[in-house]
C-alpha positions as MATLAB code, in Angstrom:
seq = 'XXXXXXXXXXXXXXXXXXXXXXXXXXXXXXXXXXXXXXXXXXXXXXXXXXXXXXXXXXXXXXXXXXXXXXXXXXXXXXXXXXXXXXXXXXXXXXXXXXXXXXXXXXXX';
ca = [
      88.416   73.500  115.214;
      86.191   72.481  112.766;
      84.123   75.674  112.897;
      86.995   77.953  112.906;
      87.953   76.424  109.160;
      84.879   76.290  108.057;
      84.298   80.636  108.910;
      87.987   81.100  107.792;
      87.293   79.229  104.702;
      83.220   80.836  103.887;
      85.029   84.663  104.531;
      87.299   84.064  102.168;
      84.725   82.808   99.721;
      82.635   85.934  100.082;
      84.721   88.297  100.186;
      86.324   86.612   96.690;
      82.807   86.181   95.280;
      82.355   89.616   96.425;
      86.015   91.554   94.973;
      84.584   89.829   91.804;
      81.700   92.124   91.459;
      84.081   94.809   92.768;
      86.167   94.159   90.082;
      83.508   94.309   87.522;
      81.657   97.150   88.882;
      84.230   99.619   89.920;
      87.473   99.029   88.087;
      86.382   97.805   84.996;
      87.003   94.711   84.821;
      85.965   92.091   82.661;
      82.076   91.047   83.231;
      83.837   87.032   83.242;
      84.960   88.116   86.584;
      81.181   87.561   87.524;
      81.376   83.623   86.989;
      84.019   82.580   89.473;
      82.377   85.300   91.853;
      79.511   83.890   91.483;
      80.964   80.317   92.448;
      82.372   81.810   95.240;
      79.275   83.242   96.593;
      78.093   79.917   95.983;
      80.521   78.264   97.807;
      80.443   80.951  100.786;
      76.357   79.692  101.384;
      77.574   76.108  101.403;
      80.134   76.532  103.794;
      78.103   78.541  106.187;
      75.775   75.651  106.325;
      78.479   73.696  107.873;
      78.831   75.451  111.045;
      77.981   73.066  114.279;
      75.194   75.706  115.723;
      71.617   74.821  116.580;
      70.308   78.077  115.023;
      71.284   79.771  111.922;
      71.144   83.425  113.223;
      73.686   82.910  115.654;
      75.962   80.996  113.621;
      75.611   84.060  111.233;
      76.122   86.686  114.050;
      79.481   84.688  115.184;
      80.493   84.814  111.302;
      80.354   88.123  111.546;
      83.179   88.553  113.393;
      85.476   86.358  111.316;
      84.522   88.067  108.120;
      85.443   91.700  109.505;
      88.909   89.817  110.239;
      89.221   88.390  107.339;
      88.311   91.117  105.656;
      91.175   93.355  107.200;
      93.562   90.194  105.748;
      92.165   90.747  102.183;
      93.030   94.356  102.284;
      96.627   93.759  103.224;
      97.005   90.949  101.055;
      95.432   91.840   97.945;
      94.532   95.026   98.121;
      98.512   95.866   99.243;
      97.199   98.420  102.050;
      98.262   97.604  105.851;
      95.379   97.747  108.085;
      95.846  100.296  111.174;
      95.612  100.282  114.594;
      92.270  100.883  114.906;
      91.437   98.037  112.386;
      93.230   95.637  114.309;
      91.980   96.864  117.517;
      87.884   96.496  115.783;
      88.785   93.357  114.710;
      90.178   91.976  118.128;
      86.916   93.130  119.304;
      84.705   91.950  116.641;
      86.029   88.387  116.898;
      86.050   88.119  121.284;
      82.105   88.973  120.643;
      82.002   86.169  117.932;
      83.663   84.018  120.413;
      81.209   85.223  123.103;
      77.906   84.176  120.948;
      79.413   80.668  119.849;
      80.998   79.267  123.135;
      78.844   81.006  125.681;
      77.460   78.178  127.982;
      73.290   78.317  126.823;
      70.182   76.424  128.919;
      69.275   73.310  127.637;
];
């Protein structure tokens, strides 16, 4: 359970740290966009840290899957577009491979 809040919570991060830049960058916003962003970002590392997995890579590869989620929640939720069938259906298949690398039974 634990692990599961901790990827929720270090996608969101990101991808906030990240829509900062966005904003900056691409729509003009304000460059104070960058300091919270970069908190985020900040926070995102952190997070990611947390994860209960003997080897970073893996915990990253697992991550993976969560972000692309995630990231199909930002876009309906901030960015006011609906993800498609085909989103959901990559994301469905993004996270059972997450699930696959983290709970897979490995040798001692």
């Amino acid at each position: 359970m634990k692990t599961g809040f901790v990827y929720v919570a270090a996608a969101f991060a990101e991808i906030g740290g990240c829509f900062a830049f966005w904003a900056w960058l691409r729509d003009g916003a304000s460059a104070l966009w960058l300091a919270p962003g970069l908190a985020a970002l900040a926070l995102f590392a952190i997070l990611l840290t947390q994860v209960d997995s003997a080897a970073a890579g893996r915990a990253y590869a697992a991550y993976g899957g969560v972000y692309i989620a995630a990231s199909l929640v930002w876009l309906w939720a901030a960015e006011g577009l609906r993800p498609d069938r085909w989103d959901l259906a990559g994301a469905a298949l993004c996270l059972g491979g997450a699930a696959l690398i983290l709970l897979a039974p490995r040798a001692a």
